[in-house]
C-alpha positions as a Markdown table, in Angstrom:
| # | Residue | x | y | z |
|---|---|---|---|---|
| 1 | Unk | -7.0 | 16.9 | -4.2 |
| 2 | Unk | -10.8 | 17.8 | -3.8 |
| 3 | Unk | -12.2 | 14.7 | -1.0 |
| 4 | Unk | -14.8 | 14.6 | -3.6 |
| 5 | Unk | -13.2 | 12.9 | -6.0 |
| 6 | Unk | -12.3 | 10.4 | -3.4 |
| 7 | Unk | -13.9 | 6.6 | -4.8 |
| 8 | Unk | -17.7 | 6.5 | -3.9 |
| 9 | Unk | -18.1 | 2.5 | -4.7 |
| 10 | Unk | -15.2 | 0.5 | -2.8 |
| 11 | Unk | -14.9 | -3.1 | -3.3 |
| 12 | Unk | -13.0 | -5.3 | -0.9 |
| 13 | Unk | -11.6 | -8.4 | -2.2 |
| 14 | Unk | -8.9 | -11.0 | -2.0 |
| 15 | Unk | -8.9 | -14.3 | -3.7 |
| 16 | Unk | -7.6 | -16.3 | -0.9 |
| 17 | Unk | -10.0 | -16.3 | 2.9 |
| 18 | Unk | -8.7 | -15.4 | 5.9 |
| 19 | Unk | -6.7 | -12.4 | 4.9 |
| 20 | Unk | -8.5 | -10.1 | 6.6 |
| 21 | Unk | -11.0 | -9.2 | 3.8 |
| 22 | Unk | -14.6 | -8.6 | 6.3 |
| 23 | Unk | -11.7 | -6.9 | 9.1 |
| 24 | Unk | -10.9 | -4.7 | 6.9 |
| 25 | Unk | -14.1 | -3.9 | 5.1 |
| 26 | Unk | -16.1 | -2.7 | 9.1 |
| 27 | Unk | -13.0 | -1.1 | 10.5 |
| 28 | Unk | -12.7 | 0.9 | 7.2 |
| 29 | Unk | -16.0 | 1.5 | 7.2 |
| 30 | Unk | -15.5 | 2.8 | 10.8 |
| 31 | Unk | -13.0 | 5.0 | 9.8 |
| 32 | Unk | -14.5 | 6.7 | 6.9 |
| 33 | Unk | -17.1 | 7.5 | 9.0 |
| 34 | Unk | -15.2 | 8.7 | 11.5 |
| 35 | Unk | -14.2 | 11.1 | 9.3 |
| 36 | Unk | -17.6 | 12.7 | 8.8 |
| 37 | Unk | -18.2 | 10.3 | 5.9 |
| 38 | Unk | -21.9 | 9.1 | 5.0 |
| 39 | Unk | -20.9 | 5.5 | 4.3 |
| 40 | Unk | -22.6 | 2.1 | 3.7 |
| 41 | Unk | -21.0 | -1.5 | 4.2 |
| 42 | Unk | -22.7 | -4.0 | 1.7 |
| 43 | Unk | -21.8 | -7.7 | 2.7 |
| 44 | Unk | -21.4 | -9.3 | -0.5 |
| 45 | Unk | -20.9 | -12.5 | 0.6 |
| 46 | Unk | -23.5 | -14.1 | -0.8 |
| 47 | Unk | -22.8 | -17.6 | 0.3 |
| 48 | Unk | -21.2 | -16.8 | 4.1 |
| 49 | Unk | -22.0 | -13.8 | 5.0 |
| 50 | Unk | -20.5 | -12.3 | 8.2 |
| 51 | Unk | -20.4 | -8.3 | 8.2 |
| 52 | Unk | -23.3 | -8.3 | 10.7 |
| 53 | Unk | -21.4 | -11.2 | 12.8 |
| 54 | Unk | -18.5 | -8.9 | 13.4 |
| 55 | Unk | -20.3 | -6.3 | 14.8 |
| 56 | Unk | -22.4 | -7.8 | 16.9 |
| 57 | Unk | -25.5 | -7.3 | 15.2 |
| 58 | Unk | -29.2 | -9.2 | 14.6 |
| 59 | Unk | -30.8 | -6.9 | 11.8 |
| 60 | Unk | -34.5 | -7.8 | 10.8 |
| 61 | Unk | -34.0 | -7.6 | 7.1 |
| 62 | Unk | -31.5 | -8.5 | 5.3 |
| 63 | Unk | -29.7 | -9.4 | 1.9 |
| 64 | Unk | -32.2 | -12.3 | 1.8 |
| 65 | Unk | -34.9 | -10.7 | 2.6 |
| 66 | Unk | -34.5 | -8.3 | -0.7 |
| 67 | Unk | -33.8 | -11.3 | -2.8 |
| 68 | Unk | -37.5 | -13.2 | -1.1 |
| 69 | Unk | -39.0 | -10.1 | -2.4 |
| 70 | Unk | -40.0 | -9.0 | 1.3 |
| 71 | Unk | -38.3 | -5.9 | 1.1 |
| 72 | Unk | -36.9 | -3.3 | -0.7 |
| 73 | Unk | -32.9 | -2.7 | -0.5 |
| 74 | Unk | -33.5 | 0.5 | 1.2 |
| 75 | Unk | -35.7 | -0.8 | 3.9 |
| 76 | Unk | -33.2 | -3.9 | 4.7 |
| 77 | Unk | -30.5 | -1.4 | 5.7 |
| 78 | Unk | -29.5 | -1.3 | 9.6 |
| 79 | Unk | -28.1 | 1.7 | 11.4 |
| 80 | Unk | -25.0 | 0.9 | 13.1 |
| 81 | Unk | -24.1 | 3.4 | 15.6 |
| 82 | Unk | -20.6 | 3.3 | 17.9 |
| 83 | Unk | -20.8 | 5.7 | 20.7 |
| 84 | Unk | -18.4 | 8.3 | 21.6 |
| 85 | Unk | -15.3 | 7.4 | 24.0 |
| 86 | Unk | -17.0 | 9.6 | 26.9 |
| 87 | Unk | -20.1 | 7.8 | 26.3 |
| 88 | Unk | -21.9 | 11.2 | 25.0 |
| 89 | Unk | -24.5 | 11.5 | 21.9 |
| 90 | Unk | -22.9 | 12.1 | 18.6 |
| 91 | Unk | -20.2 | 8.6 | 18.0 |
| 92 | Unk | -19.7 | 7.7 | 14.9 |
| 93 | Unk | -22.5 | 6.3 | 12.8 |
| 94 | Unk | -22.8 | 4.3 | 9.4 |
| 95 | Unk | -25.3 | 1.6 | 7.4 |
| 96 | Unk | -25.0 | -1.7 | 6.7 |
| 97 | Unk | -26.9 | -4.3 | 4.5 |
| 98 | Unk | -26.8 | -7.5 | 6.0 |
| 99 | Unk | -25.8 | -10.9 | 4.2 |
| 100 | Unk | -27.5 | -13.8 | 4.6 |
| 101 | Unk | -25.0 | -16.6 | 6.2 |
| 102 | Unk | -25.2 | -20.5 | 4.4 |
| 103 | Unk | -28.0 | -18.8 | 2.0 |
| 104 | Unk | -27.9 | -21.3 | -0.9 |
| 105 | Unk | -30.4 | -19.1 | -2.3 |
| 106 | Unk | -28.3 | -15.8 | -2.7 |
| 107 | Unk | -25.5 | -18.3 | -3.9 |
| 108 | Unk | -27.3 | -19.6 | -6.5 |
| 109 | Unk | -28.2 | -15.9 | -8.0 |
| 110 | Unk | -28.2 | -15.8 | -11.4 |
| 111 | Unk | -25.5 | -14.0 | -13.2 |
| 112 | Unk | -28.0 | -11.4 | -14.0 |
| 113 | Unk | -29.8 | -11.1 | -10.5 |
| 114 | Unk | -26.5 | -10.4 | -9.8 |
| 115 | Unk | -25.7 | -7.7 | -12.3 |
| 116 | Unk | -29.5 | -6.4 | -11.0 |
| 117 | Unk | -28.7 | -6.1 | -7.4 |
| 118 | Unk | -24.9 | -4.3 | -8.7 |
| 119 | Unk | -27.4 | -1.4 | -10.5 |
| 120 | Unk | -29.8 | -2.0 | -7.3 |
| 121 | Unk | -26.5 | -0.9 | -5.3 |
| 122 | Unk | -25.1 | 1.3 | -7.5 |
| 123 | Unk | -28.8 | 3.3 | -7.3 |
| 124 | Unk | -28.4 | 4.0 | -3.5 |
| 125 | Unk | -24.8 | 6.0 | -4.2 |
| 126 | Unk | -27.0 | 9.1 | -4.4 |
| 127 | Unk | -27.5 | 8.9 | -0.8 |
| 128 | Unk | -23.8 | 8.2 | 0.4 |
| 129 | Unk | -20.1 | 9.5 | -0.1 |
| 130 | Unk | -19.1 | 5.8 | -0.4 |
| 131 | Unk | -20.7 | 2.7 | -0.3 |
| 132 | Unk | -17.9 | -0.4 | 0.5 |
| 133 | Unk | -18.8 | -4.1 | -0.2 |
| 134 | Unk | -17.0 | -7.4 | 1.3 |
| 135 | Unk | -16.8 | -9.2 | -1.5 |
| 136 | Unk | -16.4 | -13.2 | -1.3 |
| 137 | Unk | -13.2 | -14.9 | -1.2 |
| 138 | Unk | -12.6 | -16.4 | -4.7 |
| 139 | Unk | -12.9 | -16.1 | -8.1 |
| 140 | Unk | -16.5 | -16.9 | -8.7 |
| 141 | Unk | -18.5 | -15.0 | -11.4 |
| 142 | Unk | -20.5 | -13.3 | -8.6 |
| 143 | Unk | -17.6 | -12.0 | -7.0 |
| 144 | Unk | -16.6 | -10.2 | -10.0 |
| 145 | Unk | -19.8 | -8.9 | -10.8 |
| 146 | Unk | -20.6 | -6.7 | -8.1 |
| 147 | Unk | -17.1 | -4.9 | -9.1 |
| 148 | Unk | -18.8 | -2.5 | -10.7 |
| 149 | Unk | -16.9 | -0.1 | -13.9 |
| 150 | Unk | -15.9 | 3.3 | -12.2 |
| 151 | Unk | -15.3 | 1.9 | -8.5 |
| 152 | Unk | -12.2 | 1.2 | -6.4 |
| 153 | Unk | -11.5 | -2.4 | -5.8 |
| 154 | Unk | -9.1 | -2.8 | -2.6 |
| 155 | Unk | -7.2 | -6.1 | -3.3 |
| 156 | Unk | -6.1 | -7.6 | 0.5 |
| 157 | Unk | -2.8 | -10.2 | 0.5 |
| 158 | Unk | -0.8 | -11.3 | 2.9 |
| 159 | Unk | 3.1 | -12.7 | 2.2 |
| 160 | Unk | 1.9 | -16.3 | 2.1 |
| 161 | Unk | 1.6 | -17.6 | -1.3 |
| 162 | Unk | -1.4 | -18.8 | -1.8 |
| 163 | Unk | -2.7 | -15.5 | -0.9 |
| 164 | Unk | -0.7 | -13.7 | -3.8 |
| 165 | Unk | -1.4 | -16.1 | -6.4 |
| 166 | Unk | -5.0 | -16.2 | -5.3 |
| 167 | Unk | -5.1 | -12.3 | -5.3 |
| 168 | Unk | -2.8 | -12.5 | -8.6 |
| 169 | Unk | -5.7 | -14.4 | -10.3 |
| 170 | Unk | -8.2 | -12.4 | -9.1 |
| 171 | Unk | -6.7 | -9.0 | -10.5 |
| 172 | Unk | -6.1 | -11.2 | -13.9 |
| 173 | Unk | -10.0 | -11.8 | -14.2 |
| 174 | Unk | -10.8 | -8.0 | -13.1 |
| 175 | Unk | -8.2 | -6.7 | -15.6 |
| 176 | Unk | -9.7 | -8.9 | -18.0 |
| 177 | Unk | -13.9 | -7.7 | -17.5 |
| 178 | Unk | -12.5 | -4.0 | -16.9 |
| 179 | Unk | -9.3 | -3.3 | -18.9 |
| 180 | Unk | -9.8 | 0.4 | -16.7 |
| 181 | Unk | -10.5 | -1.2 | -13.4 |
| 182 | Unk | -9.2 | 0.9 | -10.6 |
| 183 | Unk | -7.2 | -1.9 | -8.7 |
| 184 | Unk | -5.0 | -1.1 | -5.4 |
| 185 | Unk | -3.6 | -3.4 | -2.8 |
| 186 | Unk | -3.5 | -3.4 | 0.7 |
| 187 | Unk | -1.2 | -5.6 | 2.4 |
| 188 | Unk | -2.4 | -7.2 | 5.7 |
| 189 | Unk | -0.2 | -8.5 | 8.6 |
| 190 | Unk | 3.0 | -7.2 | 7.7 |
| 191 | Unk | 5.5 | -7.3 | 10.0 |
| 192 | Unk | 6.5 | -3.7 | 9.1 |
| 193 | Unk | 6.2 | -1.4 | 5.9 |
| 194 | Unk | 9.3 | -2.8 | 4.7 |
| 195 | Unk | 8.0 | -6.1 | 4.7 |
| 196 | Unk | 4.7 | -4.6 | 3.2 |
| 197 | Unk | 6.4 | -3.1 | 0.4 |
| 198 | Unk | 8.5 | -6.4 | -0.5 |
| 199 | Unk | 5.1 | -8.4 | -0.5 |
| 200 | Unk | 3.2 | -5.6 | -2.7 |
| 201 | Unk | 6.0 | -5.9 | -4.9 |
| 202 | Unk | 6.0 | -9.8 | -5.1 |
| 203 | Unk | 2.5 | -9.8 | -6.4 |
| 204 | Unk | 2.7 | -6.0 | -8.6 |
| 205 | Unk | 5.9 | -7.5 | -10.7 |
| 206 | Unk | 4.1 | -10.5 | -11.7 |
| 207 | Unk | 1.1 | -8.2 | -12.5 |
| 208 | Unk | 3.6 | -6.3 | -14.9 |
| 209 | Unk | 5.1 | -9.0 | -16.6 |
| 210 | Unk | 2.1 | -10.8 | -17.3 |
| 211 | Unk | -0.4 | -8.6 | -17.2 |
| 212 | Unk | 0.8 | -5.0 | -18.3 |
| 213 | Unk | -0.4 | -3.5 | -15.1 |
| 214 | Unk | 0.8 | -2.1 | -12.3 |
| 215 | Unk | -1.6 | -2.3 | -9.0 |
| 216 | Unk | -0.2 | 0.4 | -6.7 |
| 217 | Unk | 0.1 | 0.0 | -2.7 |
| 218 | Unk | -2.6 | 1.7 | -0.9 |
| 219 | Unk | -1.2 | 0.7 | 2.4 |
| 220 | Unk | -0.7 | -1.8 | 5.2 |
| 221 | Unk | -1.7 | -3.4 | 8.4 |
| 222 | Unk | 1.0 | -4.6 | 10.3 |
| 223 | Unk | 0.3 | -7.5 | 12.3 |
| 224 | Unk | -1.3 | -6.8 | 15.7 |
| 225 | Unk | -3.4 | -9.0 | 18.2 |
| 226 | Unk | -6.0 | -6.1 | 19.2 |
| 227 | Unk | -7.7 | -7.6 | 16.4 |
| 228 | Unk | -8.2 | -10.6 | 17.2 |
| 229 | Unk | -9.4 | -9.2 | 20.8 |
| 230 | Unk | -11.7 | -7.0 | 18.5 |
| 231 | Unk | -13.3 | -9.7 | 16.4 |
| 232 | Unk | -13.6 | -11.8 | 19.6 |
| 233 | Unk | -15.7 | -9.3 | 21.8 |
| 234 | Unk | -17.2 | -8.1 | 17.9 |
| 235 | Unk | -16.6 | -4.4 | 18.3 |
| 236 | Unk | -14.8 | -2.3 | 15.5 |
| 237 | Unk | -11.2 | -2.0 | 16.9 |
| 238 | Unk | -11.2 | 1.6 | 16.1 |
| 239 | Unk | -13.6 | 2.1 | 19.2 |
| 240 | Unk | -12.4 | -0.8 | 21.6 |
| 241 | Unk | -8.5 | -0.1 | 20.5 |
| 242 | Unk | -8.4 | 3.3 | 19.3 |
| 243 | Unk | -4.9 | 3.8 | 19.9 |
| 244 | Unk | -3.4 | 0.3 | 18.5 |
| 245 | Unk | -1.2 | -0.1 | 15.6 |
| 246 | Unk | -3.6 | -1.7 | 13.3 |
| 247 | Unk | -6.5 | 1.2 | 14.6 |
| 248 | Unk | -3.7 | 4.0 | 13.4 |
| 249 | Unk | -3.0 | 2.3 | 10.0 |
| 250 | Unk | -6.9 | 1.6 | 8.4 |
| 251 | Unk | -7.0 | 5.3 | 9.9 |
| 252 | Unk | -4.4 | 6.4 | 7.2 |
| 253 | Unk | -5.8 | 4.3 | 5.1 |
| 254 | Unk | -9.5 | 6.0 | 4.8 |
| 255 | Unk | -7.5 | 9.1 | 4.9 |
| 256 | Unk | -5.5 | 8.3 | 1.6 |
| 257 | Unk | -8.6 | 7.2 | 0.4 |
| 258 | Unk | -10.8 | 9.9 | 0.6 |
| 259 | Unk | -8.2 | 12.3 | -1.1 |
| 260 | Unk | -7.5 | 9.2 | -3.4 |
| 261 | Unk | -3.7 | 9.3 | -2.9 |
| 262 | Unk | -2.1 | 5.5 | -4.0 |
| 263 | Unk | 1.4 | 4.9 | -2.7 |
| 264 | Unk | 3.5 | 4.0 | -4.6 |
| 265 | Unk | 6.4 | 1.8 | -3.2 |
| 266 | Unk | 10.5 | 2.7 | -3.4 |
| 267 | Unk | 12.0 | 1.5 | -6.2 |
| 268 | Unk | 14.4 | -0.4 | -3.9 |
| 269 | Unk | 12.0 | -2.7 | -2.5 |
| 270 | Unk | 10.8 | -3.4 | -5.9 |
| 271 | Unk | 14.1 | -4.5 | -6.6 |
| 272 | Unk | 14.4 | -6.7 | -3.9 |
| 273 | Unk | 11.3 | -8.3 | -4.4 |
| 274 | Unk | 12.0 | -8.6 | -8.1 |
């Protein structure tokens, strides 16, 4: 499949916090860019933002900073810039556009302020092979409307249940705004793929017996404490563990992702998480 087609606008959500939602979103970033991607991570957490947290970053202009009306969305975007593992000129690069942490102003955006910084977003797509936005936790209006028609939303769970009915409620309302939404789920902390599969399947069969749809498995994460060490010393894990379990699977992951290749999970572990 041409990499062309691959999703430009990727949204990453999950209902339920602490999943792994912002995790996911830098080091996925990371690894897009990694592969010679032009890519830009939008914190769309408009309430507690903390992209810029996890990597260690102070920009100057921000989210809030467009919504004040001091600057333009193109002008509040920071290069991020991870140098190569010798230490040499040419690591891997990509943008981001900063949040604005306890804000009350960006939460309080209007529905359509909203829907104006979606086009405002949508605008800069010109300029990069794919644009990724951490989406808030939850299943406010906001959240929903920065999933924009056309785009990929990446739906993060883990096996605990409040995470899959969270993340089952969240798909319901997407399904519901976009009948044609391009949903996919990621499964985050599994112990193994089995275990992945069985917990994609726990939340796709309710999606197809309620809902008519069937959410295919992008991939998983399996559980691994490099991140943790990672988010601690705020350094994508690609570049501080490049060789750990969770580095090789978000590295599969962008891969699928820029040839656009869902997996689809055996039919036995649909059965046995039937």
């Amino acid at each position: 499949m041409d990499p062309m087609a691959s999703p430009r606008m990727i949204q990453i959500a999950s209902g339920k916090g602490g999943v792994g939602k912002t995790w996911l979103s830098v080091t996925l970033a990371e690894a897009l860019a990694g592969l010679g991607r032009n890519v830009l991570l939008f914190d769309g957490d408009l309430g507690l933002a903390n992209v810029d947290v996890q990597l260690g970053l102070s920009p100057q202009l921000d989210l809030g900073s467009v919504i004040a009306g001091r600057a333009r969305f193109d002008e509040a975007i920071t290069s991020y810039e991870i140098p190569s593992v010798s230490g040499d000129a040419g690591g891997v690069k990509f943008d981001v556009l900063a949040g604005k942490s306890g804000s009350g102003v960006l939460s309080a955006l209007s529905k359509s302020e909203i829907a104006g910084m979606a086009r405002a977003l949508a605008a800069l797509s010109a300029r990069y092979a794919h644009i990724i936005t951490d989406l808030a936790a939850g299943l406010d209006q906001s959240v929903l409307s920065l999933c924009m028609p056309g785009s990929t939303t990446l739906v993060v769970v883990t096996d605990e249940p409040t995470s899959l009915t969270d993340a089952y409620a969240f798909i319901k309302l997407l399904s519901q705004q976009d009948p044609h939404a391009d949903i996919r789920v990621v499964v985050n902390m599994a112990n193994d793929r089995e275990h992945a599969w069985r917990t994609h399947a726990a939340l796709t069969n309710a999606c197809r017996n309620f809902l008519g749809i069937n959410p295919p498995f992008a991939g998983f994460v399996p559980r691994d404490d490099m991140v943790r060490d990672a988010i601690r010393h705020q350094t994508p894990i690609l570049f501080r563990h490049p060789q750990a379990k969770a580095s090789e699977a978000v590295r599969k992951l962008a891969r699928d992702l820029l040839f656009s290749i869902p997996q689809p999970a055996p039919k036995e572990a649909l059965r046995r998480g039937a």
